[in-house]
Jmol script that loads the backbone (N, CA, C; Angstrom):
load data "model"
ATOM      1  N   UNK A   1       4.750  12.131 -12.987  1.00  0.00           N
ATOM      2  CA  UNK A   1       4.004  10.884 -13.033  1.00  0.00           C
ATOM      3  C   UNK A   1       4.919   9.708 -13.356  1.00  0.00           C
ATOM      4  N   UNK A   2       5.908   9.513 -14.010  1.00  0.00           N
ATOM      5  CA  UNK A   2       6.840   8.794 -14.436  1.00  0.00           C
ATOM      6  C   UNK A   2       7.562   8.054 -13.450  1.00  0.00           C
ATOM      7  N   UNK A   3       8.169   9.585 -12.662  1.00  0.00           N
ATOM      8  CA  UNK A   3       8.908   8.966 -11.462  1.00  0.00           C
ATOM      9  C   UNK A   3       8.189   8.058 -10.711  1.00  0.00           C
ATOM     10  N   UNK A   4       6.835   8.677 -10.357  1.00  0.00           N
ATOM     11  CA  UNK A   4       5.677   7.808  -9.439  1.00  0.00           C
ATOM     12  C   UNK A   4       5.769   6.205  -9.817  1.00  0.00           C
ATOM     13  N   UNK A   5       5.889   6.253 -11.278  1.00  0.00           N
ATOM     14  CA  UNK A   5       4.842   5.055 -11.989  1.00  0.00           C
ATOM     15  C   UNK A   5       6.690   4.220 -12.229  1.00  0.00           C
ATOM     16  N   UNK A   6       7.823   4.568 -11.860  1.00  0.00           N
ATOM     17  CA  UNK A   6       9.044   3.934 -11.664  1.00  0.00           C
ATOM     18  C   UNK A   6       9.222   3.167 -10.375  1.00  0.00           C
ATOM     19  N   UNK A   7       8.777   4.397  -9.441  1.00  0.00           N
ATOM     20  CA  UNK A   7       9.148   3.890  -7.949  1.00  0.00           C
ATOM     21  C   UNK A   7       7.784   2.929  -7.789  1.00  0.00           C
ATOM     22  N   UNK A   8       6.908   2.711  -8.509  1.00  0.00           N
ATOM     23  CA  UNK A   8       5.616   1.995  -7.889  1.00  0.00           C
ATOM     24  C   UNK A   8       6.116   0.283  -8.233  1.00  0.00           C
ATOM     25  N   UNK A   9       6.950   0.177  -9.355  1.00  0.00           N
ATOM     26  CA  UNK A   9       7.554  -0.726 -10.288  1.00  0.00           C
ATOM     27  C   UNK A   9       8.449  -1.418  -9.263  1.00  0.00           C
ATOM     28  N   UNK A  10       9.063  -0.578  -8.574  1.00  0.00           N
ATOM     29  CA  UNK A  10      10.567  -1.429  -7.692  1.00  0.00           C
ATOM     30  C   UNK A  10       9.680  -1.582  -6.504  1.00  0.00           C
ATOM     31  N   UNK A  11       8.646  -1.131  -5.891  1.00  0.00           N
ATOM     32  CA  UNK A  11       8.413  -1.404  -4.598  1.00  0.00           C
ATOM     33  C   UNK A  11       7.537  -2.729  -4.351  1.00  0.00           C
ATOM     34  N   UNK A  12       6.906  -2.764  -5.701  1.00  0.00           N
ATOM     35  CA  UNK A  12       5.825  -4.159  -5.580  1.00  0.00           C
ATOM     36  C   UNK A  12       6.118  -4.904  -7.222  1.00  0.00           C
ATOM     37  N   UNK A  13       5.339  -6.220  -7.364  1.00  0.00           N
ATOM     38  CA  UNK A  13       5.317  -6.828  -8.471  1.00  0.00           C
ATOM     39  C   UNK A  13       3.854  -6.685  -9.208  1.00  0.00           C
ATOM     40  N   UNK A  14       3.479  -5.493  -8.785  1.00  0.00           N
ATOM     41  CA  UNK A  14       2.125  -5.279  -9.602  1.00  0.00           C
ATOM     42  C   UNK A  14       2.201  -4.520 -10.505  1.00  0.00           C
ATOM     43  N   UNK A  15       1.295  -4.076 -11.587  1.00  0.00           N
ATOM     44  CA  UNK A  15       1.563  -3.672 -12.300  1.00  0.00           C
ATOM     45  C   UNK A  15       1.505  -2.461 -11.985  1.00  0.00           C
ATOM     46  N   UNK A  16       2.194  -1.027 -12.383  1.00  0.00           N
ATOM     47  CA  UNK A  16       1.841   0.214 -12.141  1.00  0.00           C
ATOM     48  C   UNK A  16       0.611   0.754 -12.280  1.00  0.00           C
ATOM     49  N   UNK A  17       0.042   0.307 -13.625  1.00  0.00           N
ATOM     50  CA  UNK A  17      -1.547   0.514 -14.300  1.00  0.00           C
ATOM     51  C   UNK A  17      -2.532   0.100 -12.871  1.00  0.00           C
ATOM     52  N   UNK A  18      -2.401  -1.051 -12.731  1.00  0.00           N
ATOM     53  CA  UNK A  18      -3.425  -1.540 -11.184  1.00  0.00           C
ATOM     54  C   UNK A  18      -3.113  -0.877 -10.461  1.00  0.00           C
ATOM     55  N   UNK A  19      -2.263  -0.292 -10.225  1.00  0.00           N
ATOM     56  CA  UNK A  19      -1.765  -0.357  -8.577  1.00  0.00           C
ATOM     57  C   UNK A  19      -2.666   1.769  -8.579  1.00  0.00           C
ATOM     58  N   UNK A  20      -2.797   2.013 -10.076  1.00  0.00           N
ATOM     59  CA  UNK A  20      -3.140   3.848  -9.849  1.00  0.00           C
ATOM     60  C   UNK A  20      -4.753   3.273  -9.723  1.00  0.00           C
ATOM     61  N   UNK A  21      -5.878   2.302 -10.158  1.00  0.00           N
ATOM     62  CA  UNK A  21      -7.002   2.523 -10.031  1.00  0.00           C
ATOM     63  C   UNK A  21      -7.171   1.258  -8.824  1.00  0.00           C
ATOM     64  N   UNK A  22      -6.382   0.349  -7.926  1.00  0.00           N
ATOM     65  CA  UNK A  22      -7.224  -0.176  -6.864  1.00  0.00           C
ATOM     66  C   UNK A  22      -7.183   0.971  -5.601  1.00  0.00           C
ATOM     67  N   UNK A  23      -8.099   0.457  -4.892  1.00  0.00           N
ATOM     68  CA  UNK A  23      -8.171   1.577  -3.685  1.00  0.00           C
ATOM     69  C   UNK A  23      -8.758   0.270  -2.928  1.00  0.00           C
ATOM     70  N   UNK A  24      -8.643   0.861  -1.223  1.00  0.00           N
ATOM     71  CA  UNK A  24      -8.753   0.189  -0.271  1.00  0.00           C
ATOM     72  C   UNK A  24     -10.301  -0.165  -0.053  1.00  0.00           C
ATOM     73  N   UNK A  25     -10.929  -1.320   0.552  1.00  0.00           N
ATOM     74  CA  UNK A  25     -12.486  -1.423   0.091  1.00  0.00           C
ATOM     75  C   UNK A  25     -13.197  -1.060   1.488  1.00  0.00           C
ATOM     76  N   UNK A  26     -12.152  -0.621   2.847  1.00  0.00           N
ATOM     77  CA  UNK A  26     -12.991   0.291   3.351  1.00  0.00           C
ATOM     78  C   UNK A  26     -13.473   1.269   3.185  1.00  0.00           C
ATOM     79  N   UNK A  27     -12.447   2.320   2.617  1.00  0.00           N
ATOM     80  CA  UNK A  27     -12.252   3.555   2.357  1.00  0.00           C
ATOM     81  C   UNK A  27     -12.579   4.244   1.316  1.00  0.00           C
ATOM     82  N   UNK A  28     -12.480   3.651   0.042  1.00  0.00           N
ATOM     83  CA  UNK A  28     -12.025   3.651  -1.313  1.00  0.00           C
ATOM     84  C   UNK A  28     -11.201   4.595  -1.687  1.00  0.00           C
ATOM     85  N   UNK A  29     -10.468   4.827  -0.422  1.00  0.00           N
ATOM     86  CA  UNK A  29      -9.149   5.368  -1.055  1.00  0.00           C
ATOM     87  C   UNK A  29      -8.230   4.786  -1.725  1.00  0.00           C
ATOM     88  N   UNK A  30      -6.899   5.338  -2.139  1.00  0.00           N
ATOM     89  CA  UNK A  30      -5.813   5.259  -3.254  1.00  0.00           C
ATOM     90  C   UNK A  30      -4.628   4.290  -1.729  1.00  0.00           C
ATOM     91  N   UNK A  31      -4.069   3.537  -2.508  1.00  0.00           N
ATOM     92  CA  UNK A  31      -3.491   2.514  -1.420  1.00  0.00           C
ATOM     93  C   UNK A  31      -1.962   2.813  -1.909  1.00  0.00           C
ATOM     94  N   UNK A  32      -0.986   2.342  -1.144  1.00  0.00           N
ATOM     95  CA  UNK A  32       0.452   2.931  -1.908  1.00  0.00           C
ATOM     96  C   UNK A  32       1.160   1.422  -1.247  1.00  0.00           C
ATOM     97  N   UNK A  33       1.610   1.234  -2.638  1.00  0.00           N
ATOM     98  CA  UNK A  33       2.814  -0.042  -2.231  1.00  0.00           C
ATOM     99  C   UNK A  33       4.273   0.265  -1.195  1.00  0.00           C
ATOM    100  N   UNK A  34       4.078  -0.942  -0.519  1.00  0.00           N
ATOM    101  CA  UNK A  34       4.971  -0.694   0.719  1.00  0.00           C
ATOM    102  C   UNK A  34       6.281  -1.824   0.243  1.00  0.00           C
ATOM    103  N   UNK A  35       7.688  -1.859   1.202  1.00  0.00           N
ATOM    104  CA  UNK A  35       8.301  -3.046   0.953  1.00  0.00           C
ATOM    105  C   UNK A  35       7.938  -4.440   1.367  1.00  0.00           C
ATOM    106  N   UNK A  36       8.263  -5.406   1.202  1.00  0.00           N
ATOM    107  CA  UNK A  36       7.216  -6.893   1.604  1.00  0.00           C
ATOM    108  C   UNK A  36       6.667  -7.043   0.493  1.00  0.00           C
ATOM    109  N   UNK A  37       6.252  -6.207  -0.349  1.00  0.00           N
ATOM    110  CA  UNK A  37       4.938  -6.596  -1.474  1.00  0.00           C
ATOM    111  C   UNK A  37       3.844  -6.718  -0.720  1.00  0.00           C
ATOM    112  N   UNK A  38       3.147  -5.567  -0.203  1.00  0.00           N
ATOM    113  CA  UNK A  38       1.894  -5.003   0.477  1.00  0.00           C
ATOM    114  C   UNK A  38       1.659  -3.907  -0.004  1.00  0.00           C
ATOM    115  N   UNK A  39       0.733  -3.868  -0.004  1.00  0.00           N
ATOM    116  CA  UNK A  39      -0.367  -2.022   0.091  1.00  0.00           C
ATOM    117  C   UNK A  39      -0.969  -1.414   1.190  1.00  0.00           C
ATOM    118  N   UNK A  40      -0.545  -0.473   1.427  1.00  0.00           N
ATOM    119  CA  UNK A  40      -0.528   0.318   2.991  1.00  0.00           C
ATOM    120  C   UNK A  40      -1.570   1.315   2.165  1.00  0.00           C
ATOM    121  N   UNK A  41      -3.023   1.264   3.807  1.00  0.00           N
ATOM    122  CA  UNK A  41      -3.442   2.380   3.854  1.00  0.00           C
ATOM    123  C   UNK A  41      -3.340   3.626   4.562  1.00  0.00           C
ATOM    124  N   UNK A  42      -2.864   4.795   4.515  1.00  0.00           N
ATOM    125  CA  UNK A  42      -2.131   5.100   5.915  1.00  0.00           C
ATOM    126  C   UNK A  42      -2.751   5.858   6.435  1.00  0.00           C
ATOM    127  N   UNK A  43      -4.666   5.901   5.930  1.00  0.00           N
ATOM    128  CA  UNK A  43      -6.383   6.454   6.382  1.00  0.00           C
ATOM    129  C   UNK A  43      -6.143   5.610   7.612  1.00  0.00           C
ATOM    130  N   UNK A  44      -6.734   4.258   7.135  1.00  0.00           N
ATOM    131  CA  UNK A  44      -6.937   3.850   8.101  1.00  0.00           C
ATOM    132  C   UNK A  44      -5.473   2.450   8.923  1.00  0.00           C
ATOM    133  N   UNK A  45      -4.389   2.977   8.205  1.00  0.00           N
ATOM    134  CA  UNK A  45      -3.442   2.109   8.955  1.00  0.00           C
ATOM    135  C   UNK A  45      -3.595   0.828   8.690  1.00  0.00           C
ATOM    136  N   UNK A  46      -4.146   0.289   7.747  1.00  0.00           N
ATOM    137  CA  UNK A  46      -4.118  -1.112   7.145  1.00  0.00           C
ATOM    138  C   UNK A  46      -3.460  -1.686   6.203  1.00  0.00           C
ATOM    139  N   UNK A  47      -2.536  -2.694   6.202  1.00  0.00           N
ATOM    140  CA  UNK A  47      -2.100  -3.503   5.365  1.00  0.00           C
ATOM    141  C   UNK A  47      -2.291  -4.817   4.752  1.00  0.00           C
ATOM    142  N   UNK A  48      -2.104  -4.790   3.547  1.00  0.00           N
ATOM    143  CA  UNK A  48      -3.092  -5.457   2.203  1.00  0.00           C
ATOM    144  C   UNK A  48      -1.576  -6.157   2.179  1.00  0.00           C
ATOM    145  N   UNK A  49      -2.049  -7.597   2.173  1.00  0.00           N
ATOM    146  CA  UNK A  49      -0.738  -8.321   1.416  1.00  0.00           C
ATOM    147  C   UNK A  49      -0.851  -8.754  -0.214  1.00  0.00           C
ATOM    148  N   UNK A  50      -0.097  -8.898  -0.687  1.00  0.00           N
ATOM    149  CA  UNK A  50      -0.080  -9.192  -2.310  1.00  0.00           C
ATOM    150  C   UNK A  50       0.804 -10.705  -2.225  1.00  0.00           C
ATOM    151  N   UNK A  51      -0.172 -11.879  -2.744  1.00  0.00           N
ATOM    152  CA  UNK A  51      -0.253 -12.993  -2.966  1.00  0.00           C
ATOM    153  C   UNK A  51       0.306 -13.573  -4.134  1.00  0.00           C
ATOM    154  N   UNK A  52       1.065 -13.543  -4.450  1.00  0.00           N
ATOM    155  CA  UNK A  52       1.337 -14.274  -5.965  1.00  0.00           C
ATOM    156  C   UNK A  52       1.218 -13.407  -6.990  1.00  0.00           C
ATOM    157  N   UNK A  53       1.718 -12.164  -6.781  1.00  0.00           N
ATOM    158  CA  UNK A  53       0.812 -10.705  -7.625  1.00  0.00           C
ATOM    159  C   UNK A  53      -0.429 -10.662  -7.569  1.00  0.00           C
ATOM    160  N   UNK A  54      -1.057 -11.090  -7.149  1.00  0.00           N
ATOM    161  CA  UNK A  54      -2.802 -11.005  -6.836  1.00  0.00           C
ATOM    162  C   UNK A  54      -2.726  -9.634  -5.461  1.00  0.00           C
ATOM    163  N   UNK A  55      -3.561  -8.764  -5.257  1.00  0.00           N
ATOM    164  CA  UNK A  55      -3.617  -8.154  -4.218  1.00  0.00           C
ATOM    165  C   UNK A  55      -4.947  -8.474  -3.032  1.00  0.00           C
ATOM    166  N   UNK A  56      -4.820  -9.280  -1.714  1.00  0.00           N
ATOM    167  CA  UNK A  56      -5.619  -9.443  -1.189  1.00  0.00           C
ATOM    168  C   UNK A  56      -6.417  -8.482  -0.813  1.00  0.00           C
ATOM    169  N   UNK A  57      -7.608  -7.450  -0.790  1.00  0.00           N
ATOM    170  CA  UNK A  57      -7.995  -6.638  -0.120  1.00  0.00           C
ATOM    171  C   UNK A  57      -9.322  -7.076   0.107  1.00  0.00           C
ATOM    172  N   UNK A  58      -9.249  -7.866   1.046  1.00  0.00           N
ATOM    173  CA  UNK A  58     -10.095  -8.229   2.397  1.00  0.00           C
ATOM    174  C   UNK A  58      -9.929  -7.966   3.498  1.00  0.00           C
ATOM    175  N   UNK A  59     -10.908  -6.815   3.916  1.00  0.00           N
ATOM    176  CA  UNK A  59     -11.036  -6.124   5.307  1.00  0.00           C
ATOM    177  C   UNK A  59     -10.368  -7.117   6.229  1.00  0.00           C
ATOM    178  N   UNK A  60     -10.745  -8.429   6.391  1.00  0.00           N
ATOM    179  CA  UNK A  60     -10.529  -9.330   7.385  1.00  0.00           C
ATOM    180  C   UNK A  60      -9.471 -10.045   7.409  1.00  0.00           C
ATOM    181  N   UNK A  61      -8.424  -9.981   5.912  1.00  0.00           N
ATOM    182  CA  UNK A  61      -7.582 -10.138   5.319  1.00  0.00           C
ATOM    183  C   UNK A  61      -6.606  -9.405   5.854  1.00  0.00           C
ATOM    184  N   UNK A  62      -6.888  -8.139   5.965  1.00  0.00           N
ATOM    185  CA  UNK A  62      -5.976  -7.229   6.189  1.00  0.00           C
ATOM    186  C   UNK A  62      -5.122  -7.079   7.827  1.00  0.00           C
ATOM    187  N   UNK A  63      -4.046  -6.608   7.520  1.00  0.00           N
ATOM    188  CA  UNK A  63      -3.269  -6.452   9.082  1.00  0.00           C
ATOM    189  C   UNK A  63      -3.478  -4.959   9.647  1.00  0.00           C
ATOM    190  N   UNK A  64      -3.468  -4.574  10.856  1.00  0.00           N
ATOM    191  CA  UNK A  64      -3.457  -3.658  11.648  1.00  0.00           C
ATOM    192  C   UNK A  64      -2.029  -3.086  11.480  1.00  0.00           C
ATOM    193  N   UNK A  65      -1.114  -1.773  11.329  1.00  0.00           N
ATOM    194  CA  UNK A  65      -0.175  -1.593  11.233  1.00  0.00           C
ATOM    195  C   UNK A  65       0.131  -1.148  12.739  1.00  0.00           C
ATOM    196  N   UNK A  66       1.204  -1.451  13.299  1.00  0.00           N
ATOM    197  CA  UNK A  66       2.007  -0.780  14.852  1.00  0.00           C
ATOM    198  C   UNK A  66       1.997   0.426  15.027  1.00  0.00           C
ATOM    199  N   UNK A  67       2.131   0.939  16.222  1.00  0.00           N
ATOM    200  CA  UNK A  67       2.503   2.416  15.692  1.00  0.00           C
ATOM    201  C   UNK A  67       3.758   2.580  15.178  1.00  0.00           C
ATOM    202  N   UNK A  68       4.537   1.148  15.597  1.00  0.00           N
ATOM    203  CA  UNK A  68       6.242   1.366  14.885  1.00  0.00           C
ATOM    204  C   UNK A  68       6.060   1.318  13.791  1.00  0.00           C
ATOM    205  N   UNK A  69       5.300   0.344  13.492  1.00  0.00           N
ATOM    206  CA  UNK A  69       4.962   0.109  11.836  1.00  0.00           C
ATOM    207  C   UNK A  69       4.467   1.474  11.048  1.00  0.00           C
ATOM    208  N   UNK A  70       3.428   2.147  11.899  1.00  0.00           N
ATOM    209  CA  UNK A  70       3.217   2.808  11.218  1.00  0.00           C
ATOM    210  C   UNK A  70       4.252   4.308  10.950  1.00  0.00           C
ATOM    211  N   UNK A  71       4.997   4.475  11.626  1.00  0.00           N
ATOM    212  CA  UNK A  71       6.331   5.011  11.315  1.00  0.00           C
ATOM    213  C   UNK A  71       6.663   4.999  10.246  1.00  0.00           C
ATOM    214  N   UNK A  72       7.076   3.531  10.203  1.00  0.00           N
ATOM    215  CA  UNK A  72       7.903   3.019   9.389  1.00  0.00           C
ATOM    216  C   UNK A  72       7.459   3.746   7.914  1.00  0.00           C
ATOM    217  N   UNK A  73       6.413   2.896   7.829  1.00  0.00           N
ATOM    218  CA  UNK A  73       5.861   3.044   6.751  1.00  0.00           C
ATOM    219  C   UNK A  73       5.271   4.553   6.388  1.00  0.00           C
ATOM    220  N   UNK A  74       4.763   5.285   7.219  1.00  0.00           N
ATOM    221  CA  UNK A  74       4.370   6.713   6.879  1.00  0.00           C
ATOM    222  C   UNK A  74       5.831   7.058   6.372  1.00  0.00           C
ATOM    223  N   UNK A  75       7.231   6.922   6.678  1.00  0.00           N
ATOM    224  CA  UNK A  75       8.755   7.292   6.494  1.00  0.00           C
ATOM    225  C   UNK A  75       8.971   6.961   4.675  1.00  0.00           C
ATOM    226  N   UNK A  76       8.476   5.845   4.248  1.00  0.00           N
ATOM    227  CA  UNK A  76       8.711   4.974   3.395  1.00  0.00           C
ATOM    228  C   UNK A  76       7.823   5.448   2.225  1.00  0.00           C
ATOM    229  N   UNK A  77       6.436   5.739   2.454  1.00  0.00           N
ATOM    230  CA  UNK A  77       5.924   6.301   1.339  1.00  0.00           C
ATOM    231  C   UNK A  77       5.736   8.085   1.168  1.00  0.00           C
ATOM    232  N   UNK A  78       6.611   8.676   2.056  1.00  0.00           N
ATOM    233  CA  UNK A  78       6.475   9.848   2.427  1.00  0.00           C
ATOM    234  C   UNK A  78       5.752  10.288   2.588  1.00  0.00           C
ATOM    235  N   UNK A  79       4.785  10.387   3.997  1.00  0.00           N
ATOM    236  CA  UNK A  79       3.571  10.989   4.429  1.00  0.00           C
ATOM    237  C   UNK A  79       4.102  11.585   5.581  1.00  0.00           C
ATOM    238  N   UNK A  80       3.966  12.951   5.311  1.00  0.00           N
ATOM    239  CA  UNK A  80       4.727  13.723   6.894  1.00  0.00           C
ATOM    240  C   UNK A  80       3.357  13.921   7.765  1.00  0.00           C
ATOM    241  N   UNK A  81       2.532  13.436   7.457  1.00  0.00           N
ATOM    242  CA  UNK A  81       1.395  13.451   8.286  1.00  0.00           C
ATOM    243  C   UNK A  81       0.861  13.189   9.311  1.00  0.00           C
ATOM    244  N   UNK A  82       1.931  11.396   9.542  1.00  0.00           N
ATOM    245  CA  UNK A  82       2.024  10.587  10.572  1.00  0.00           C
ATOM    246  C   UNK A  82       3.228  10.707  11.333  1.00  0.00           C
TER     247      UNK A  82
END
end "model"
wireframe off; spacefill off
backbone 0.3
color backbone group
């Protein structure tokens, strides 16, 4: 849990504590900080930008990820899924 709650620290400017209880408000799944200072869902392939440390999660708010993108990013938070 440590390591988790280290690497969650360098990837975004949120706090670790927020970042284990927000979840995505389509889904209400668990969201994982990406580089940029975003939160990737990688359910439904959506990205949440983070504003000033504020986290936007507005459906309409949110970006569609590429399939490059979503590469990318499945690579980045380690999901061998995608």
């Amino acid at each position: 849990m440590e390591i988790r709650r280290r690497n969650l620290e360098a990837m975004t400017s949120l706090d670790p504590r927020l970042l284990e209880i927000l979840a995505c408000p389509v889904d209400r799944g668990p969201l994982s900080p990406v580089s940029g200072d975003r939160l990737y869902n990688p359910r439904l392939h959506l990205i949440y930008r983070i504003d000033d440390g504020i986290p936007v999660l507005l459906r309409d708010e949110a970006q569609e990820a590429t399939s490059d993108e979503q590469k990318s990013l499945a690579a980045e938070i380690g999901d061998s899924s995608n």
